[in-house]
C-alpha positions as CSV (number, residue, x, y, z in Angstrom):
1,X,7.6,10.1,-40.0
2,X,6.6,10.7,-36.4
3,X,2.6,10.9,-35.5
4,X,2.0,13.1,-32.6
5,X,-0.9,14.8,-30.8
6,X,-0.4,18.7,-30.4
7,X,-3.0,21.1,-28.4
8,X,-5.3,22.1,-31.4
9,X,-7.2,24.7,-28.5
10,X,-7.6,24.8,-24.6
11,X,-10.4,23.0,-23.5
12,X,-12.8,24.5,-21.3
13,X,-14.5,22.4,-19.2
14,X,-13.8,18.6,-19.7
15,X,-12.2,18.4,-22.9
16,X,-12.9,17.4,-26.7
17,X,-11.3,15.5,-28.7
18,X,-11.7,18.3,-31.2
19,X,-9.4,19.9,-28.8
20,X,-6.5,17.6,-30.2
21,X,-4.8,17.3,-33.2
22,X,-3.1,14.9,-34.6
23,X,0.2,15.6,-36.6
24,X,2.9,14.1,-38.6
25,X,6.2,15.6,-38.7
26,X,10.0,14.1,-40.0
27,X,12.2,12.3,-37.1
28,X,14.9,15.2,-36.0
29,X,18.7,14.0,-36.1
30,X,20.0,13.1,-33.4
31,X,23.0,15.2,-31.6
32,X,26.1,14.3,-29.2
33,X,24.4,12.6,-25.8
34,X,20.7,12.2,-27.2
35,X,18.8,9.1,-28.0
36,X,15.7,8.4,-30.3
37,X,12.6,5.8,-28.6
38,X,10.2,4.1,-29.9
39,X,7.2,4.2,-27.5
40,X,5.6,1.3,-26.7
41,X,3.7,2.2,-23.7
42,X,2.1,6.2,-23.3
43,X,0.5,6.5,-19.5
44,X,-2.3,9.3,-19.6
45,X,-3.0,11.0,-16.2
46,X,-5.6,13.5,-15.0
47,X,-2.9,15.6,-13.6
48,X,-2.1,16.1,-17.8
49,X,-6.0,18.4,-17.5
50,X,-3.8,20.8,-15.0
51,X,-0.4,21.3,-17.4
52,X,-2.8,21.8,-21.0
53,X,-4.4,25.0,-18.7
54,X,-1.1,26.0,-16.5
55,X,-2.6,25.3,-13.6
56,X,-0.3,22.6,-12.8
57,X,2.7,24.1,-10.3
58,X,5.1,21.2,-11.5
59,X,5.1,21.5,-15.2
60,X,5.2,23.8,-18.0
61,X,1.9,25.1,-19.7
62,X,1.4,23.4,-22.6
63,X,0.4,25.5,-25.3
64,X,-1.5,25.7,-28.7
65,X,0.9,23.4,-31.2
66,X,2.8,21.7,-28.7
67,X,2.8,18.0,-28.2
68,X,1.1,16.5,-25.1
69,X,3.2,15.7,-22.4
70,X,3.2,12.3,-20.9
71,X,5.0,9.5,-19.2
72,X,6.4,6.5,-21.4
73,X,8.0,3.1,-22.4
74,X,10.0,3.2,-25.2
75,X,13.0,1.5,-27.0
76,X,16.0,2.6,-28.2
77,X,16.0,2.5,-31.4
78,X,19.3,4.9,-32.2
79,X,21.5,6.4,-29.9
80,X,24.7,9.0,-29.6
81,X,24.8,8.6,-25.5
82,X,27.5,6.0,-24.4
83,X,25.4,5.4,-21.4
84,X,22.6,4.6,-23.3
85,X,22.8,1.6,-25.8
86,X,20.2,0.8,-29.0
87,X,17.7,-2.1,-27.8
88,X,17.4,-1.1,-24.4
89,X,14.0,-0.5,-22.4
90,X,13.9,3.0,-21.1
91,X,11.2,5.0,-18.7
92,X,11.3,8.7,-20.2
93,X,8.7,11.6,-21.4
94,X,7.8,11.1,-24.9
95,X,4.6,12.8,-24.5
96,X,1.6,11.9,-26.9
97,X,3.7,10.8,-29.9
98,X,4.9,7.6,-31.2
99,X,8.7,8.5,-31.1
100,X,11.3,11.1,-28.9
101,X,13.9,12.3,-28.4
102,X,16.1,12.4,-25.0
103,X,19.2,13.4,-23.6
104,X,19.2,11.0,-21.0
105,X,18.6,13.2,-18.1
106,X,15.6,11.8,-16.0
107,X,14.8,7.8,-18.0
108,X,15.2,5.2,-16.1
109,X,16.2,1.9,-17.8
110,X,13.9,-1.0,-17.6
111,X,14.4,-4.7,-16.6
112,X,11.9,-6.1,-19.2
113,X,12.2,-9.7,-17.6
114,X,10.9,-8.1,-14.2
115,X,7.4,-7.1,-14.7
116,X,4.9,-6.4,-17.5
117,X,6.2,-3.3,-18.7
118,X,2.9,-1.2,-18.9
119,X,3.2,-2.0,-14.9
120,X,6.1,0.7,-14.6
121,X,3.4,3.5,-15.8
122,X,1.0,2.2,-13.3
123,X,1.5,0.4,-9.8
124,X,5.1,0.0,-10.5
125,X,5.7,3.6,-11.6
126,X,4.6,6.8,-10.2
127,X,1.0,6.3,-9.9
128,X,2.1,3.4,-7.3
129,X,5.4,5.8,-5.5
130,X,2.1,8.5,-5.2
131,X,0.6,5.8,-3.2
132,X,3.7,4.2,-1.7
133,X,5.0,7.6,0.0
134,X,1.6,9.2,0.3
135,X,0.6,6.1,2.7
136,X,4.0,5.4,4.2
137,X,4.8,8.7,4.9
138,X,2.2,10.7,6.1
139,X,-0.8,8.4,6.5
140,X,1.6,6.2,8.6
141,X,-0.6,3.5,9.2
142,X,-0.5,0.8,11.9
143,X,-2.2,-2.7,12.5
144,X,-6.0,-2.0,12.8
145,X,-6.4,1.2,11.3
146,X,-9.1,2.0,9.4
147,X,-7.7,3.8,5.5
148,X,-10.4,5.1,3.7
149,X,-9.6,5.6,0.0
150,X,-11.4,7.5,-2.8
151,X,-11.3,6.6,-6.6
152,X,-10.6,3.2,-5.4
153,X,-10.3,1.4,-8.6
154,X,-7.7,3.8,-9.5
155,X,-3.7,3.2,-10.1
156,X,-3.1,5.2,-7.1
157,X,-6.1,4.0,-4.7
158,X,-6.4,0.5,-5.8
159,X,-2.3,0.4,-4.1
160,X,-2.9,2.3,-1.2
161,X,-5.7,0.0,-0.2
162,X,-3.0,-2.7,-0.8
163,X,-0.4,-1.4,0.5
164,X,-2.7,-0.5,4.0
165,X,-3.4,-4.6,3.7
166,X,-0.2,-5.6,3.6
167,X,0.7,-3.3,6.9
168,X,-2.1,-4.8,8.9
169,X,-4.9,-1.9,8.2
170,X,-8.7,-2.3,6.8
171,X,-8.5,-0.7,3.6
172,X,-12.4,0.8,2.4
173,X,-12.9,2.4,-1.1
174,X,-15.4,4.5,-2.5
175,X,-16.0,4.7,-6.4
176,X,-18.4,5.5,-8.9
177,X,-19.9,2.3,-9.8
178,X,-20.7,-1.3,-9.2
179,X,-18.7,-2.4,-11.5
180,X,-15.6,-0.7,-9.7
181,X,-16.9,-1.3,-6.2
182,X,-16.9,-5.2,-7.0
183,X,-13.5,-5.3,-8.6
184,X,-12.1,-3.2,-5.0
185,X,-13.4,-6.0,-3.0
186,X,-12.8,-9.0,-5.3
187,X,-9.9,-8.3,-6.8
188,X,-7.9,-5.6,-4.5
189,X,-9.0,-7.4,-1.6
190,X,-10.8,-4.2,-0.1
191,X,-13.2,-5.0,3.2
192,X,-15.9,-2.9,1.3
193,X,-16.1,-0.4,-0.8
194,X,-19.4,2.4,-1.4
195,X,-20.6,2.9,-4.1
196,X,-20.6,7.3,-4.3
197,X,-23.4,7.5,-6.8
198,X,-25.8,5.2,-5.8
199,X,-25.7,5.0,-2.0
200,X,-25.8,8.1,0.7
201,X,-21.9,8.8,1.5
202,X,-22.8,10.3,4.4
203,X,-24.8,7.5,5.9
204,X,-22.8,4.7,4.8
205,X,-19.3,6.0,5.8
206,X,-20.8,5.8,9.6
207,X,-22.3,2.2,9.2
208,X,-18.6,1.0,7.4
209,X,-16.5,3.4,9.7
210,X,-18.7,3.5,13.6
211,X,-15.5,4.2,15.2
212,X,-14.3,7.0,12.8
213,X,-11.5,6.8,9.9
214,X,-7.8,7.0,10.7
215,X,-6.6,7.8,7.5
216,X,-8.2,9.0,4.6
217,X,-6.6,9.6,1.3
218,X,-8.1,11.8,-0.8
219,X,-7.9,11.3,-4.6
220,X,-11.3,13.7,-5.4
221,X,-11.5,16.7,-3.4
222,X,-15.3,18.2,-3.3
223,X,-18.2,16.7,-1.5
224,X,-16.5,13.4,-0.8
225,X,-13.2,15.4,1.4
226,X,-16.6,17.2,3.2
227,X,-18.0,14.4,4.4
228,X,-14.9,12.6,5.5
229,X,-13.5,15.4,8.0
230,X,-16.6,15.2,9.8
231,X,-16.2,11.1,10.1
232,X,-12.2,11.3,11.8
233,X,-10.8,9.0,15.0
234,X,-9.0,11.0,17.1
235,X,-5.8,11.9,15.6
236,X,-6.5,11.0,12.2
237,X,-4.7,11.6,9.2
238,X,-5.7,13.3,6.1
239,X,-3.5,12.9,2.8
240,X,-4.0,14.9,0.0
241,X,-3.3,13.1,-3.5
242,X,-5.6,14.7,-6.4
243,X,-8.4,16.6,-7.1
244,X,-10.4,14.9,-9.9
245,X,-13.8,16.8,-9.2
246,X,-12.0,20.0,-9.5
247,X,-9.7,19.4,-12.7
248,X,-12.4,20.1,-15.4
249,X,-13.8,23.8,-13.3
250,X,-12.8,27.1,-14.1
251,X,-12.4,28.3,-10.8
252,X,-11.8,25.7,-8.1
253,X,-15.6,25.4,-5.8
254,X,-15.2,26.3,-2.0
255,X,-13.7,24.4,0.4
256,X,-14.6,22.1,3.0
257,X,-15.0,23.3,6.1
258,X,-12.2,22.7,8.6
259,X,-13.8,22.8,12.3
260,X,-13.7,19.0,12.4
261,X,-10.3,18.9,11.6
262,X,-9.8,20.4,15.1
263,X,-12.1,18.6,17.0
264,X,-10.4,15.1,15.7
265,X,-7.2,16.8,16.4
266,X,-6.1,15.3,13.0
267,X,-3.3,16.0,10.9
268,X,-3.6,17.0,7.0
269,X,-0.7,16.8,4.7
270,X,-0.5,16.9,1.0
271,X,1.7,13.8,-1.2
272,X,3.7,15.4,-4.1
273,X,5.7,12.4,-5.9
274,X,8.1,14.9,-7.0
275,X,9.2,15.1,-3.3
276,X,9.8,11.3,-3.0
277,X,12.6,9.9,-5.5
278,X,14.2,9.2,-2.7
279,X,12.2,6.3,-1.9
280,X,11.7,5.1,-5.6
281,X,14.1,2.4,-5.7
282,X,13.1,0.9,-2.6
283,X,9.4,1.2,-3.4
284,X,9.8,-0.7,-7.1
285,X,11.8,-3.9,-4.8
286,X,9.3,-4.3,-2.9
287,X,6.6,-3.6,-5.2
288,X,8.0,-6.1,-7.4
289,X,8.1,-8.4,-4.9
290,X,4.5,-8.1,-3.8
291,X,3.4,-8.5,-6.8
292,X,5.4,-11.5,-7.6
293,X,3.9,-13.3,-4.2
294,X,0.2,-12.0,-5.5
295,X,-0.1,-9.5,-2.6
296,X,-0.6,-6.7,-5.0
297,X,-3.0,-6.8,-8.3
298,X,-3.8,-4.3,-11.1
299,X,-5.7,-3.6,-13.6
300,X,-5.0,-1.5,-17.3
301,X,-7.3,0.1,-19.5
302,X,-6.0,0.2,-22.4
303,X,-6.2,1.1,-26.1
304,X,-4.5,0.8,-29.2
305,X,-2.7,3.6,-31.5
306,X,-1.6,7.0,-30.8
307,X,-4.8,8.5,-32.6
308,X,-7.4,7.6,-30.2
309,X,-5.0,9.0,-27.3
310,X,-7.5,12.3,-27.5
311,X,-10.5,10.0,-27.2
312,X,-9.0,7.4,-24.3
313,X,-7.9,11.3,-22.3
314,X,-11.0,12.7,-22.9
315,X,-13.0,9.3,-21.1
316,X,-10.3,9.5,-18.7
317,X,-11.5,12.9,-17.6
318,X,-15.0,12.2,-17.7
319,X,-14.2,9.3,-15.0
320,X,-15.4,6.5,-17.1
321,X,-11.7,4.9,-17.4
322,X,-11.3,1.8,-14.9
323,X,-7.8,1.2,-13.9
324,X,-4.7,2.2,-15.2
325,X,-5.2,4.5,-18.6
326,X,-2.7,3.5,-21.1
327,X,-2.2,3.7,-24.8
328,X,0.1,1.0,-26.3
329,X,1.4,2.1,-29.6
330,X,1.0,-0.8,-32.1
């Protein structure tokens, strides 16, 4: 029998865990080409808060009865896909369930002997590509910049203020506790990080930042993407990542205002993984690398069995996770 969690209602606000439902339904047969995992490893995500409402422009609604999606680890545990053999380690979209079904269109196979594998759902998977491309791309940064990173303790931020290190840039972080500010600095090698709920953003991002911010990339949205327009260098650059402030809101809150943008002359794009596959392969060598040579450090938060996967989303998307959000089914 296969346990899964289906959508029991939509949430409204930040969700319940008496918004989930967990299930228990007979493993399918498998036809010509398709393979049935095991997961071992189920990566939750806020962007997951978007597709349970629609409101996510890259994936399907999910609606009341359906399993939640999700990225995963899995085995292979029986397979009709000559491309595919039993035993092997496979990236793929179980969802919120302890086993799947695939086809083989879009897994990626898995060297086990090359990482952890709960990295390839975190700095090594598409939370680090966000970062990766996001930086690379469009930040573009240069010896001496200044990268200004919110949700800092993050999959995505805790890489991009590595990443800026390892090309020559000051990486600052801002998060929501001390906690999380100490592990940005200590541990991610951060030059400082402020502490959003404590300390006066405002004030603080002109004592850490005199000269301005080259690059800011923007996990939050809100307040936070306010204050930093109006702290640019000249010819700054502005990447747009995630909106976590505005994932549990009805109707999204108005917008920052865009004079500054302007006056710094600086440029604004927005990072959609989606759009850099391209770059995956390369990103996962090097990424490998650095982590091999210590450059790069993570950290998981992670808990045990599919039926606290409503619980573990639910503190996700009340911002009290701290790294990486995974479920590892026993």
């Amino acid at each position: 029998m296969n346990k899964k969690i289906v959508l029991k209602k939509t949430p409204i606000g930040i969700p319940k865990e008496s918004d989930f439902k967990l299930v228990e339904s007979p493993l399918p047969e498998l036809r010509k080409n398709e393979v049935l995992t095991k997961t071992i490893h189920l990566s939750l995500d806020p962007y997951i808060r978007g597709v349970i409402t629609g409101k996510h422009i890259y994936a399907e609604k999910v609606n009341i009865g359906d399993t939640i999606v999700g990225r995963t680890i899995a085995k292979v545990i029986d397979s009709k896909n000559s491309d595919i053999q039993v035993g092997e380690i496979i990236m793929c979209s179980n969802g919120w369930q302890e086993y799947g079904v695939s086809d083989g269109e879009g897994i990626r196979k898995i060297d086990p002997s090359s990482a952890p594998l709960s990295t390839n759902l975190g700095i090594l998977g598409m939370p680090g590509l966000t970062a990766y491309a996001g930086l690379l791309v469009y930040g573009e940064p240069k010896k001496d910049d200044v990268v200004v990173v919110s949700a800092a303790s993050g999959p995505v931020g805790c890489m991009v203020g590595q990443i800026a290190q390892i090309h020559g840039a000051k990486a600052i972080g801002i998060a929501g506790s001390e906690e999380k500010c100490n592990v940005v600095k200590e541990k991610f090698g951060f030059a400082e990080c402020i502490n959003y709920k404590t300390e006066n953003l405002s004030e603080r991002i002109k004592e850490v930042c005199p000269n301005g911010l080259d690059i800011y990339y923007d996990n939050v949205g809100g307040e936070t993407l306010d204050i930093m327009t109006k702290n640019l260098a000249m010819f700054a650059r502005i990447v747009l990542c995630g909106f976590m402030t505005q994932y549990n809101l009805a109707t999204p809150p108005p917008g920052p205002n865009l004079g500054p943008i302007v006056g710094s002359r600086a440029s604004i794009k927005g990072v959609v993984v989606y759009d850099h596959y391209d770059k995956q392969q390369e990103f996962i060598t090097l990424a490998s690398q650095w982590l091999k040579e210590g450059k790069i450090n993570y950290i998981e938060d992670e808990v045990f069995g599919i039926e606290n996967t409503p619980m573990h989303f639910c503190s996700l998307m009340r911002g009290e996770n701290f790294g990486k959000t995974i479920i590892t089914i026993n």
